[in-house]
Wavefront OBJ file of the C-alpha trace (Angstrom):
o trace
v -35.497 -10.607 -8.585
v -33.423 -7.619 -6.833
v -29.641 -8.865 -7.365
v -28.053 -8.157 -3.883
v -24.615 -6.944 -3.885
v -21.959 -8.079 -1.613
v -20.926 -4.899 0.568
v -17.574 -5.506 1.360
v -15.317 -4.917 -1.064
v -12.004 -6.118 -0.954
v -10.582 -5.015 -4.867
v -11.104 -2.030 -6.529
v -12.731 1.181 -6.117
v -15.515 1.652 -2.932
v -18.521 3.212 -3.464
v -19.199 5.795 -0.699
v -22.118 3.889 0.755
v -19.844 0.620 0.632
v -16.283 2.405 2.300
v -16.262 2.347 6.125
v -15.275 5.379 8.107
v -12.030 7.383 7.422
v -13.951 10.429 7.643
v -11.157 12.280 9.375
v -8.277 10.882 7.319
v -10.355 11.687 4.050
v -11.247 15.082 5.164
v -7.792 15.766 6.112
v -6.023 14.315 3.135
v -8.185 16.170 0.774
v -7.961 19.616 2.819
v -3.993 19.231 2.778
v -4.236 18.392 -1.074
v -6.547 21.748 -1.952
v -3.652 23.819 0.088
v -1.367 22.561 -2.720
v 0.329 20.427 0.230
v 2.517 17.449 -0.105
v 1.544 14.401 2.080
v 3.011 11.277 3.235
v 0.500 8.252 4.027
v 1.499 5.595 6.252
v 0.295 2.514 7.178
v 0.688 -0.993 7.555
v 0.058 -3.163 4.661
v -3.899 -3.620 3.760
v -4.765 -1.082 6.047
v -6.480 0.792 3.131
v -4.332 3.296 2.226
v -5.314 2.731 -1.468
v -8.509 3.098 -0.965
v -8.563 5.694 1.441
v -6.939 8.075 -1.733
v -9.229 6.368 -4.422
v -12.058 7.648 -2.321
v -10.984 11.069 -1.819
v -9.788 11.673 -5.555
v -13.363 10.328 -6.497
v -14.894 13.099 -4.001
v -16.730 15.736 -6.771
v -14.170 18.917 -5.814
v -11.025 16.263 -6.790
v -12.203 15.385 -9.714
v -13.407 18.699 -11.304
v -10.453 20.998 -10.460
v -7.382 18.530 -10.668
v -6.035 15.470 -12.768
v -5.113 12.612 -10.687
v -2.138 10.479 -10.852
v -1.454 6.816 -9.338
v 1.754 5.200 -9.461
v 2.750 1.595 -7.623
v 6.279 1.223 -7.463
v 6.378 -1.826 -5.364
v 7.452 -3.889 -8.164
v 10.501 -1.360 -9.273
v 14.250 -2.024 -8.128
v 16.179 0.076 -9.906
v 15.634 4.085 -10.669
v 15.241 3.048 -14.608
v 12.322 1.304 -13.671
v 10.969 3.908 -11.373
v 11.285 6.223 -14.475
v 9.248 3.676 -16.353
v 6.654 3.086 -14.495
v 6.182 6.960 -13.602
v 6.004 7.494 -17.360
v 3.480 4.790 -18.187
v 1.259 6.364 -15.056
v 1.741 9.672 -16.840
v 0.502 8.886 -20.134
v -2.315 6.823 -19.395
v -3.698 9.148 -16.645
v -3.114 12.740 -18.433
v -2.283 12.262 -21.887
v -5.136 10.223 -22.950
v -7.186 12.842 -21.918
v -6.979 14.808 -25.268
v -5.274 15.060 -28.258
v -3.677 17.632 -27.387
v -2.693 16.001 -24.090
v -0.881 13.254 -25.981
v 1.180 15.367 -28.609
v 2.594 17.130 -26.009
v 3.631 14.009 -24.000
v 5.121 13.129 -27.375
v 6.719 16.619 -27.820
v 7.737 17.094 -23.999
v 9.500 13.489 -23.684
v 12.080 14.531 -26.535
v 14.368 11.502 -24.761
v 11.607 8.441 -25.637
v 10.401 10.020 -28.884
v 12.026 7.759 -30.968
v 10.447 4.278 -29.010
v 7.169 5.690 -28.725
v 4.300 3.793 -30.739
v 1.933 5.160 -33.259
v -1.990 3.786 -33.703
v -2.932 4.132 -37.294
v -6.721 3.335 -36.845
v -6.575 6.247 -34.219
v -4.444 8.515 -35.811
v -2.404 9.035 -32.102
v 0.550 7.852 -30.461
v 0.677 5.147 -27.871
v 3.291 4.526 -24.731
v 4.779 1.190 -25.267
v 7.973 1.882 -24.126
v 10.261 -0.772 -22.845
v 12.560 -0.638 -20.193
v 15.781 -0.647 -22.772
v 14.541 2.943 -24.255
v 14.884 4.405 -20.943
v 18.488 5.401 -21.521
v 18.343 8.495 -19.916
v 16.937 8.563 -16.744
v 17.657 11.472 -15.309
v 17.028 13.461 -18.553
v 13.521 11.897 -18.553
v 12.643 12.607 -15.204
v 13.115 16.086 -16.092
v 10.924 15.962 -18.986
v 7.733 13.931 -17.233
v 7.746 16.862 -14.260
v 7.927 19.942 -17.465
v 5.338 17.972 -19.074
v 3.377 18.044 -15.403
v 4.078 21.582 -15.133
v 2.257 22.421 -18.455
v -0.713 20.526 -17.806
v -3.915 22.600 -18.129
v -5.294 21.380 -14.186
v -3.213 20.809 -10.994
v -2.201 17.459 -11.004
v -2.120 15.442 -7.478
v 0.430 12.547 -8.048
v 0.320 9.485 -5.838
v 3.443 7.304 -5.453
v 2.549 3.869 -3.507
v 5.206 2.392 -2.164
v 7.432 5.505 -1.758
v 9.989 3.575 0.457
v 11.335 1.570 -2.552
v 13.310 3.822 -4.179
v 15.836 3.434 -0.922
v 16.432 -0.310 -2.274
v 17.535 1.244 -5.734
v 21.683 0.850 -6.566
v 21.302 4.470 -7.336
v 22.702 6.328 -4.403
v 21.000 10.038 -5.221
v 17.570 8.982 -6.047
v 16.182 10.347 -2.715
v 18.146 14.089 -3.502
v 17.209 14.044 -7.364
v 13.922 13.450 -6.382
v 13.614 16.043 -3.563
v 15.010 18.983 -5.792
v 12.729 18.192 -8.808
v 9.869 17.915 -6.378
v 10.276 21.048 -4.543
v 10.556 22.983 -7.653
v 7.018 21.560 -9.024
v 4.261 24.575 -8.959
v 1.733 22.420 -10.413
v 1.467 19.222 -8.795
v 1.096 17.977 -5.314
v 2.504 14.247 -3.976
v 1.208 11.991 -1.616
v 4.252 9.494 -0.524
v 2.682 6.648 0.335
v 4.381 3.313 1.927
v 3.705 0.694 4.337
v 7.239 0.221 6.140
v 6.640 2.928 8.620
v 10.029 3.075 9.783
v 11.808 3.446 7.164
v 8.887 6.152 5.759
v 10.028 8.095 8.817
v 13.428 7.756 8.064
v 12.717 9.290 4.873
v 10.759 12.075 5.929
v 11.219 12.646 9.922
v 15.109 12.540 10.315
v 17.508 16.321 9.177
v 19.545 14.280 7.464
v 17.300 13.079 4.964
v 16.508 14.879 1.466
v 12.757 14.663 2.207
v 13.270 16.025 6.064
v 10.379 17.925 6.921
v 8.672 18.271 3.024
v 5.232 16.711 3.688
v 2.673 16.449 5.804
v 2.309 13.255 7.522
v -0.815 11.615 8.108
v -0.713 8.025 9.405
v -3.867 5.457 9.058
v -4.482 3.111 12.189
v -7.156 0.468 12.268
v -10.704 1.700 11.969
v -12.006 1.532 15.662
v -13.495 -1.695 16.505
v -17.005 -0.242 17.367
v -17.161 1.775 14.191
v -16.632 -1.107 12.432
v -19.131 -3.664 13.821
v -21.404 -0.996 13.541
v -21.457 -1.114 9.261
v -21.175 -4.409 9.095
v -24.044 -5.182 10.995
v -26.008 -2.747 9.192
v -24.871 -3.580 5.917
v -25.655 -7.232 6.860
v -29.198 -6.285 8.265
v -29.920 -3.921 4.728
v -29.831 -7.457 3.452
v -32.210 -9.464 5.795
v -29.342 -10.955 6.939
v -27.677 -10.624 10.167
v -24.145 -11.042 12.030
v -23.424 -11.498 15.788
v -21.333 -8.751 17.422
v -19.669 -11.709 18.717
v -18.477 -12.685 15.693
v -17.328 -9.673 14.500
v -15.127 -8.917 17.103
v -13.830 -12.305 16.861
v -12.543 -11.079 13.122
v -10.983 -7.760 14.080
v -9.422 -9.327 16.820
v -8.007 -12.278 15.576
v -7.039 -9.772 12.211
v -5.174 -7.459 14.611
v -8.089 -4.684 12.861
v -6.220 -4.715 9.340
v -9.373 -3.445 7.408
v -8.414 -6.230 3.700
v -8.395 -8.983 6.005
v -11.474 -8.378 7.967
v -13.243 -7.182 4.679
v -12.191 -10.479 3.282
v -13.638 -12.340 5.485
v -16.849 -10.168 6.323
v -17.106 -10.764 2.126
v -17.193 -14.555 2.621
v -19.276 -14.417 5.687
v -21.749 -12.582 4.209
v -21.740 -14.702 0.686
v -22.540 -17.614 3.055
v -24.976 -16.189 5.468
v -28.827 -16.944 3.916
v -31.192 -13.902 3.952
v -33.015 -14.561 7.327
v -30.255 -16.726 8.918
v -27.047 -15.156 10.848
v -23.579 -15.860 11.159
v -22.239 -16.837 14.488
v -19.097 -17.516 15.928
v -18.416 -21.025 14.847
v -19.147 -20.055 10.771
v -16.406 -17.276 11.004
v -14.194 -19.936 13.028
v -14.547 -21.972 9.503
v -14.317 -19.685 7.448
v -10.906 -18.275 9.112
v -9.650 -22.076 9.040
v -10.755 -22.161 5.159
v -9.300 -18.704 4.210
v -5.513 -19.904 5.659
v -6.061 -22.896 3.706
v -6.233 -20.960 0.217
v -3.324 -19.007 1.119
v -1.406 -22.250 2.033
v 1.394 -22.205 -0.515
v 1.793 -18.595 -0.579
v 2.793 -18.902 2.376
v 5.114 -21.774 2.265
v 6.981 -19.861 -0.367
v 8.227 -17.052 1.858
v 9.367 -19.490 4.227
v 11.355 -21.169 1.201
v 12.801 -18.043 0.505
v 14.784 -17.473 3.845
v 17.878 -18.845 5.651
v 17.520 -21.629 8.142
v 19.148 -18.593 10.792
v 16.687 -16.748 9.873
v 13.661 -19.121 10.135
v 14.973 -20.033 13.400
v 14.737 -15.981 14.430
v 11.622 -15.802 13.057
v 10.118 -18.560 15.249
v 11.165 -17.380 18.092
v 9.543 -13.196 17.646
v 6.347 -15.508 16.937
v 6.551 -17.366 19.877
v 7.339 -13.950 21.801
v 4.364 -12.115 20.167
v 6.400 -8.735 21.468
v 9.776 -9.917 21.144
v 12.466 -7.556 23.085
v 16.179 -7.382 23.924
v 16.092 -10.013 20.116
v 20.116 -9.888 20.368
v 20.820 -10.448 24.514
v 21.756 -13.410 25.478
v 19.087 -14.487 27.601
v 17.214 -14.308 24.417
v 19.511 -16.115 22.249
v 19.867 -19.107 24.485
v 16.253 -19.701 25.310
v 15.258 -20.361 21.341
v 18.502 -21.754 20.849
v 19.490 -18.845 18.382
v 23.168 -19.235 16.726
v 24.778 -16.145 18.238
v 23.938 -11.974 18.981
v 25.434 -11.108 16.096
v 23.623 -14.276 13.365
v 20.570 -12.906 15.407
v 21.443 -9.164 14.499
v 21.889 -10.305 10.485
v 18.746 -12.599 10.725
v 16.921 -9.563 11.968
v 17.872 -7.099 9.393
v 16.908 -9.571 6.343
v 13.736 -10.022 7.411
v 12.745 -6.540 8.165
v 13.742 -6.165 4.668
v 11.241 -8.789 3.108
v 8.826 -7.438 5.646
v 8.583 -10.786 7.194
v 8.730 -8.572 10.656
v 8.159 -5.492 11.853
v 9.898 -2.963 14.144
v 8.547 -0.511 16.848
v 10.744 1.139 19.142
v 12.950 -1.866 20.551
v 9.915 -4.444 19.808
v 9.908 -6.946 17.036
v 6.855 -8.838 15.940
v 5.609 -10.872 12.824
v 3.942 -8.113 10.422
v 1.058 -10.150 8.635
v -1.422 -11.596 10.783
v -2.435 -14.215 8.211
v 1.296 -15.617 8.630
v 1.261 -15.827 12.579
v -2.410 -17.404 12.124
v -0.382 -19.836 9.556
v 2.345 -20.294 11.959
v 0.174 -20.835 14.955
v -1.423 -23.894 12.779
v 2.445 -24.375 12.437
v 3.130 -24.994 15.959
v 6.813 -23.518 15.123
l 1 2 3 4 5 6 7 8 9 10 11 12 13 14 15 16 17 18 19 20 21 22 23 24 25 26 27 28 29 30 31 32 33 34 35 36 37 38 39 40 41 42 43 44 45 46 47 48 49 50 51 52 53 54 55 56 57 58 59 60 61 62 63 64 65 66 67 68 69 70 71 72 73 74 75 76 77 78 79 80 81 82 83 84 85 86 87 88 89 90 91 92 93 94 95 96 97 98 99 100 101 102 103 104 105 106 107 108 109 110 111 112 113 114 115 116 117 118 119 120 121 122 123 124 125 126 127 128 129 130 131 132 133 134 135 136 137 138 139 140 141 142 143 144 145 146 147 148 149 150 151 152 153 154 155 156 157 158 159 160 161 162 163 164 165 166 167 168 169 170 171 172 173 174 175 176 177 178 179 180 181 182 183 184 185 186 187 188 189 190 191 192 193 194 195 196 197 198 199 200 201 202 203 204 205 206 207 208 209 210 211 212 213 214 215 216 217 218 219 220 221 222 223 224 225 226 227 228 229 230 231 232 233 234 235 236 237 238 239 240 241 242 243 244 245 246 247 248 249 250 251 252 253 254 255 256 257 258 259 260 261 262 263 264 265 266 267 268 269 270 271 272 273 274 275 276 277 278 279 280 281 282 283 284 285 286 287 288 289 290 291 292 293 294 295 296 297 298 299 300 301 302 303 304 305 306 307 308 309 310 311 312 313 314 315 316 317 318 319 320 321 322 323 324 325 326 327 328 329 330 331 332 333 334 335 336 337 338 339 340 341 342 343 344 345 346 347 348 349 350 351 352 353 354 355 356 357 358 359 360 361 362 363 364 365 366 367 368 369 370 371 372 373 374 375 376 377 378
């Protein structure tokens, strides 16, 4: 019996047969990559920028001519930490490539020599350094990019998350960066990051370090008709068949954010018997089930917040589009404290990404939490 496979992959690599569109924004990140170009990604979150740089280091002219580097700094809040996890990305993506590879890691970070660990069955060092050895930060920094610049292939270094080092204590991160950056002849970086304004801070405005240092490229939903397209056929390759009906009842209620229709498209088509199809009112339950699972997730970033700012963030969900969030007309019709609480409340949760900005319009950033808070009636 044939073992079918589930086409719609929500973790991990995607196979080319199993990743959806992106041809443009593939061929164009790869192009600007092979012209020894720096690029910065945006997105919102789960819109696939991840996989969208998995697929193109996989392509066959990536992976012969250039070593590729991926580092998440999401979790990092201070530059030590940045330093840390950049090292640890370092090591385990270059130097275990050789031997020779890993004594010069060894040789090349002078600063960590004395932490680093030492396999005996292997004969070879390992990285399990700890956030305490990292004394030197700066120092180290300096000694990762030499180490880059002596690798034997052009190394193409990804750094997810790229708006996070503006949250360090640090004040010159963004500088320090910049000038060791610019000065690299044999790497390329894409910035990635999913708070869009505050990527274009970064990048778009003179009085930034990075001003003007990358090219941007910017990853909007997959169009809707491209999309029904391969999932119907990946559903049909399986005797097995979706209404177009239902799709766009997925994209739309997922505002097109490619993890969460791929989520459920996943669960649809785990449920969907060869022969049989899934219609409107299957997807319907399966929506309803997947907001169940992510219940107390999402209780926890409500517990998380001020009561002000609860109270704000009611009222941009009841607005969709919310406008003018500090006037008074707005402030007295959801009962909000005062301009300026509103102002604060506002700030706070654009930080924990509870919202989002565009232009003078606020609105709730995750579509699974205004599905959550519809069920809410807040």
């Amino acid at each position: 019996m044939v073992k079918i496979v589930n086409p719609f992959i929500v973790s991990g690599k995607i196979a080319p047969e199993y990743f959806c569109d992106r041809v443009e924004e593939a061929a164009q990140l790869e192009k600007a990559l092979c012209n020894q170009m720096n690029v910065v990604l945006t997105s919102s979150r789960r819109m696939g920028k991840t996989s969208l740089v998995d697929f193109v280091f996989d392509s066959p002219g990536i992976q012969e001519e250039y070593v590729t580097i991926t580092v998440d700094i999401l979790h990092t809040t201070t530059f030590r930490e940045f330093i840390l996890a950049l090292g640890t990305a370092v090591f385990d993506c270059v130097a275990t490539r050789s031997e020779k590879l890993r004594k010069q890691f060894v040789t090349f970070l002078k600063s960590l020599s004395a932490s680093f660990g030492y396999d005996t069955l292997l004969n070879m060092p390992t990285f399990d350094i700890k956030l305490g050895d990292v004394q030197r930060p700066e120092y180290t920094l300096n000694e990762i990019f030499a180490y880059l610049e002596a690798v034997d292939k052009r190394c193409l270094v990804v750094i997810d998350e790229f708006q996070q080092i503006t949250r360090y204590p640090e004040k010159n991160v963004e500088a320090m960066l910049r000038t060791y950056i610019q000065k690299m002849s044999n790497a390329n970086f894409v910035f990635s990051g999913s708070r869009r304004r505050l990527m274009e801070e970064m990048f778009f405005s003179s009085k930034r370090p990075f001003y003007q240092s990358a090219k941007s490229l910017r990853l909007e939903p997959i169009r809707t008709a491209v999309y029904q397209e391969f999932a119907i056929h990946h559903f049909q390759q399986a005797e097995k068949n979706i209404t177009a009906e239902a799709f766009t009842f997925i994209y739309d209620t997922f505002w097109g954010v490619t993890f969460y229709i791929q989520r459920i498209l996943k669960d649809a088509f785990a449920e969907t018997r060869i022969g049989d199809t899934c219609d409107l009112d299957a997807i319907k339950e399966l929506i309803e089930n997947y907001i169940d699972e992510n219940d107390s997730r999402l209780r926890e970033q409500l517990a998380f917040i001020t009561e002000a700012q609860k109270e704000l963030l009611y009222a941009i969900h009841a607005e969709k589009q919310a406008q003018n969030i500090t006037s008074m007309a707005f402030n007295k019709k959801y009962r909000l404290r005062s301009p300026s609480s509103t102002q604060s409340a506002a700030l706070k949760l654009l930080e924990y990404d509870l919202i989002t900005r565009t232009e003078n319009s606020y609105s709730i950033s995750d579509p699974l939490f205004s599905l959550w808070l519809d069920r809410r009636r807040v």
